[in-house]
N, C-alpha and C positions, 0 to 999 in steps of 0.2 A: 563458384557461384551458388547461390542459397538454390533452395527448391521452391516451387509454389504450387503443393501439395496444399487441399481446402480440404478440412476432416466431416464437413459436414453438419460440425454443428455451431463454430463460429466461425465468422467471414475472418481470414487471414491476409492480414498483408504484407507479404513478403517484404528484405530488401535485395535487390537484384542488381542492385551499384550500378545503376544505369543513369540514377539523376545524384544529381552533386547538391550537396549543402548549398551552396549558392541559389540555384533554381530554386527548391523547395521555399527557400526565406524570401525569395522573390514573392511567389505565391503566397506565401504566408500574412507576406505586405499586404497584397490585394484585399485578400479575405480579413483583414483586420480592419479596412478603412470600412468594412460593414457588420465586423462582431467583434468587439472589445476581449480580447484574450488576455487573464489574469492565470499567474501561475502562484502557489502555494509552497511554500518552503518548511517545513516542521522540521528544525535543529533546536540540539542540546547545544549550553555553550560553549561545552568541550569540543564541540564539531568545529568551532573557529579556530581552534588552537588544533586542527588535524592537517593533515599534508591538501585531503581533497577541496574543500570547502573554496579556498581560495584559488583552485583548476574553475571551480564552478562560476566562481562571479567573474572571472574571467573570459570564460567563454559565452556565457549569459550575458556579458557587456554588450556583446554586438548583436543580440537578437532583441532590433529594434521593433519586432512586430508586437513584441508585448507591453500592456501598455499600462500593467502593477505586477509587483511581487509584491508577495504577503508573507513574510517570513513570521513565524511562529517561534518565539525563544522560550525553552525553558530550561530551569537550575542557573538560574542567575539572580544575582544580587546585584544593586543598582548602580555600583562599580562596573559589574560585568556588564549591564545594558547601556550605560553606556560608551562601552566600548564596542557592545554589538551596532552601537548606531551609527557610529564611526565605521565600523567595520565594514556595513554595509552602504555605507555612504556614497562607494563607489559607482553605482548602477548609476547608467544613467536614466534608467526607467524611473519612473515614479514607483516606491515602497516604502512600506510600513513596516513596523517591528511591535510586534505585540508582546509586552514583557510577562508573560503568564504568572510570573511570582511578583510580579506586581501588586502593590494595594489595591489600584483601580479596580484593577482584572479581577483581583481575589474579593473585594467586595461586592464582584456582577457575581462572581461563580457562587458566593455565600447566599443572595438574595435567590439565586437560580436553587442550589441545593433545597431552602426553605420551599421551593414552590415543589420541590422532586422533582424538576428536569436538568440537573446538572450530570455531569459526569462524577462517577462515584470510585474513580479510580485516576490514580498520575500516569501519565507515558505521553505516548505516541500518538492513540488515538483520540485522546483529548485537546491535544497540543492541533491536531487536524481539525477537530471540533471547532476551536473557538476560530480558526483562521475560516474557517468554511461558514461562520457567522459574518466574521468580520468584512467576508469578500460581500454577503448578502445583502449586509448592511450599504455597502457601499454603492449597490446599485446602478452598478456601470459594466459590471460583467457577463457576457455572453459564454464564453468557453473558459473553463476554470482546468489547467494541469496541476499536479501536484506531482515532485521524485522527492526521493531522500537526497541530507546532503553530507553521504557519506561514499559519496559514488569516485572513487580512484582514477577510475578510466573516463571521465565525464568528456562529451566534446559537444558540441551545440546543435547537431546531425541528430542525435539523438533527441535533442528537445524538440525540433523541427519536426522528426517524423514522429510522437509523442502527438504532438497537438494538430496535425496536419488533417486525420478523420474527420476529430469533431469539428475543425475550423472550415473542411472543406463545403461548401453553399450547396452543394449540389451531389453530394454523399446524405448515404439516409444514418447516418452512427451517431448516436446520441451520449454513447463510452467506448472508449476505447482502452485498453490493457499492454502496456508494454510487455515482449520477453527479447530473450537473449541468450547464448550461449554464458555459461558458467566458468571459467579455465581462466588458471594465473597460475604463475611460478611452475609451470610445467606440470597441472595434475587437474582434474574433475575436480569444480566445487560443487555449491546448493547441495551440500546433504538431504536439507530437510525437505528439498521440492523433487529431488529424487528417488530418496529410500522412505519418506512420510508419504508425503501427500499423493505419490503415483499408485505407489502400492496400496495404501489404505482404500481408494478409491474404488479399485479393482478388487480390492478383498470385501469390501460395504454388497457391490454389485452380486458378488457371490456368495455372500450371507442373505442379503435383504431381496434380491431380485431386481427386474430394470427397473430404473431412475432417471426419468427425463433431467430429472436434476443431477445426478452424478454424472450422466452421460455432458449434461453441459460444462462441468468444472473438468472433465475430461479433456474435453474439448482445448482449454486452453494449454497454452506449453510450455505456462512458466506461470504456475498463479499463483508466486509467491512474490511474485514482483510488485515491487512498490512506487512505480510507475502509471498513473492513470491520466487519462483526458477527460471530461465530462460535461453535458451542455449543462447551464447552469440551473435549469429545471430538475434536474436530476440532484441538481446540490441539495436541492431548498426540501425535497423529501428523504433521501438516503440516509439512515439508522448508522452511525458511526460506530464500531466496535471499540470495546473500551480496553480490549484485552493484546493479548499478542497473536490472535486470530484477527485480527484488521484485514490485512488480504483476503484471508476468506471470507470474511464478514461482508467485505464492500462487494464482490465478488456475488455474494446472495442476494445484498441487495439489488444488485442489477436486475439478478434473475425475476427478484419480483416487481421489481417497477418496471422494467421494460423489455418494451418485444424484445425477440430474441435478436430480430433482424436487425435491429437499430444497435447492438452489439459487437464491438470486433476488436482483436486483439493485430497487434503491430510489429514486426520486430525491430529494434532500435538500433544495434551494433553487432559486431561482431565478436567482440569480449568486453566482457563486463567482471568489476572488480570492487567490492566495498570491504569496510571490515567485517570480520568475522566473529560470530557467536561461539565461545566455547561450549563444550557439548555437558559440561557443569553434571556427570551422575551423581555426585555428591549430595548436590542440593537442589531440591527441585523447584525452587523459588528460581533460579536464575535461568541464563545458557539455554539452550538447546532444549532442555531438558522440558522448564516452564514453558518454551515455544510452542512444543510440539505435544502439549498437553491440550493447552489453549487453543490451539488448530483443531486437533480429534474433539474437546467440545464442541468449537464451534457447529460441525459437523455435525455432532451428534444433534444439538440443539435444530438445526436445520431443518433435520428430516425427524425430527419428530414434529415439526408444525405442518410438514406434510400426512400427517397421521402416521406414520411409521412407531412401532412399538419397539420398546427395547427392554430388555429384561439382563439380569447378569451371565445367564448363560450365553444370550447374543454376544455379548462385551471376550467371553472366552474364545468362542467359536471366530470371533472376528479378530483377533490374536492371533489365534492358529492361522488362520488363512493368509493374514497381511504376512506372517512372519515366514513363510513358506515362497509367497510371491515374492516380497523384500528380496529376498534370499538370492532368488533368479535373476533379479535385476541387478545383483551384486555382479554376476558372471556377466551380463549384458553390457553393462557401464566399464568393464575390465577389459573386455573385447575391445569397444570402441575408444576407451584409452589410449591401448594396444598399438589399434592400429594407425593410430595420430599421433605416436611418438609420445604418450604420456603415463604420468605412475597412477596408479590406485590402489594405495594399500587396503589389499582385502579383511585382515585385522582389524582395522581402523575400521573399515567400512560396518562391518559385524558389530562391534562394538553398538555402532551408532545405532543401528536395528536391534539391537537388543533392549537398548532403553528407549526407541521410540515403541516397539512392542510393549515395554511396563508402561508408556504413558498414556496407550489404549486402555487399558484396565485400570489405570489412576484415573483417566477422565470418565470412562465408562461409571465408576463407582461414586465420582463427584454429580457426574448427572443423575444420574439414581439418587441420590441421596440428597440432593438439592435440584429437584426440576423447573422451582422458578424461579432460579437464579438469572434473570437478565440483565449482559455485559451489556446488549445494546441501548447508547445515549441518545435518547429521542430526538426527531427530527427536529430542523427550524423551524418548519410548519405548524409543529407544536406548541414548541418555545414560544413565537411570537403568537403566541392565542393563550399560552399560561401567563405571556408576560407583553405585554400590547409595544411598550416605551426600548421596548431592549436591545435592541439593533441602533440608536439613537445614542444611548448610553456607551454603549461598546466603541461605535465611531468615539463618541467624543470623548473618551479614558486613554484609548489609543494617542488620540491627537495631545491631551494634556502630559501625560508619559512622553512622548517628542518633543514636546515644547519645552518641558521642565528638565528630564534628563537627556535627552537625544542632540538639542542643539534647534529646534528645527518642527 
């Protein structure tokens, strides 16, 4: 049985295998026949061609409480969309497929670019961008989820308890954060959420001094996870990261748009499983490598809006300290391994600390050297005041893309 241990600085909601999938989507019902709950799907269209994607629509078939998906395609060509349209043709919810390499789409992003509110970068968090328009636009969403859909272990228990906070009428949580334990094929995964982001946190704390803000990212216990709920008020202002700091990025956002208390993280399952980033030391454009670069900015970028100063001796001194504590948590994680019957090769582990250590001093040197570099892609609140007609236009490209190639 989990624990329900509350650390005090975000409300935690256990799961204690007391209520069944069933009950929750009962629930779920209710609360839907008085707030429209839309979920978000950001897939490449290799992810249809992977083992998970089609676990997901599967068990997504029967959670009738929701009442759109928004699937976000991108690296498709107009063969592959429509094939994605087909593909997803199966819901029986109502969904959309927004073809991002689209003409339509790419002639909104080129008039957006011209105005400088577009996304100035490809991935992830752009592919969230335009789906988190497209939901605004549509103006029928109250609770907006979004997961990835590269998730292995998917089952509908977890979308359930995902959307359950925000949906709940009578809870005060405005976002909610998925975690989960990490373990597949007999060993500890999340490298980067346990040898990055813990220690770094803890090593910042001990360089910089306390941080109601550190202490908050503390707080969660999984904040790499790409699981969120959100009331849709929260959509229409949140700063999308355009980098591979998205998690942390959304994550600050909260911090600053909203109370703390309207805040809480969720646990979803009991293992979880997607694919895996190589850890690429090679090249630091890819892997692990670029991840966890773009994380330590993120970071850095953060707390310097909180006035915190940074200098390159900081950037050394915060090296030394994460790669010290890293170190201990190597023995911590090996223990607990241990004594669950699992491996962790300590090699491997070192390794991985060692060049998340060189990507403190990579990104430390990139913010010094460039401090007004900003990844974050302005809010819709924004956008529609740079661009009055644009939410109108996006519905209606979407709908001409289904029409023309989708079928529909």
């Amino acid at each position: 049985m989990a624990d329900f241990h509350q650390n005090g600085q975000i409300a935690t909601l256990h799961n204690l295998r007391t209520t069944s999938t069933e009950q929750l989507e009962t629930q779920l019902r209710s609360f839907a026949s008085e707030r429209n709950i839309w979920l978000v799907l950001p897939s490449l269209f290799s992810e249809l061609e992977g083992a998970a994607l089609p676990r997901i629509l599967d068990e997504l078939s029967h959670a009738d409480y929701i009442d759109h998906v928004v699937i976000g395609l991108d690296r498709a060509d107009a063969d592959q969309y429509r094939h994605a349209c087909q593909f997803f043709s199966r819901l029986p919810q109502k969904h959309s497929v927004l073809w991002n390499d689209g003409p339509r789409l790419r002639a909104i992003d080129a008039d957006l670019s011209e105005a400088g509110v577009a996304p100035i970068r490809e991935g992830k968090g752009r592919n969230v961008w335009y789906c988190f328009g497209y939901t605004l636009a549509g103006r029928r969403a109250d609770v907006v989820g979004l997961h990835d859909c590269d998730i292995l272990t998917y089952d509908r228990n977890m979308l359930a308890r995902l959307l359950y906070p925000v949906s709940h009428p009578e809870f005060p949580y405005q976002f909610c954060k998925g975690y989960y334990p990490r373990v597949a094929d007999g060993k500890l995964n999340g490298r980067v959420n346990r040898l990055l982001v813990g220690p770094i946190l803890m090593a910042l704390s001990k360089v910089l001094g306390p941080s109601e803000y550190l202490d908050y990212l503390r707080g969660f216990r999984y904040a790499l996870a790409g699981e969120f709920a959100m009331n849709i008020n929260v959509v229409k202002d949140i700063r999308v990261p355009s980098d591979w700091g998205l998690e942390i990025g959304v994550l600050s956002e909260a911090w600053r748009n909203i109370n703390q208390r309207a805040i809480c993280q969720v646990e979803l399952s009991d293992n979880y499983d997607h694919k895996h980033q190589p850890l690429s030391p090679e090249d630091k454009t890819k892997g692990l490598s670029r991840m966890s670069r773009d994380i330590c900015k993120s970071l850095f970028r953060k707390l310097a809006t909180d006035g915190i100063t940074f200098h390159r001796e900081t950037f050394r001194a915060l090296k030394a300290t994460y790669y010290r504590t890293a170190l201990d948590q190597i023995e911590w994680y090996h223990s607990a391994a241990t004594i669950n019957g699992l491996t962790l090769d300590r090699h491997v582990e070192e390794q991985a600390v060692e060049l998340f250590a060189s990507s403190i001093v990579d990104a430390g040197k990139a913010f010094v050297e460039n401090p007004m570099e900003t990844p974050f892609i302005p809010n819709w609140s924004r956008v529609t005041a740079a661009h009055p007609g644009i939410m109108k236009r996006i519905r209606e490209a979407v709908a001409a893309d289904q029409a023309e190639f989708g079928g529909g």
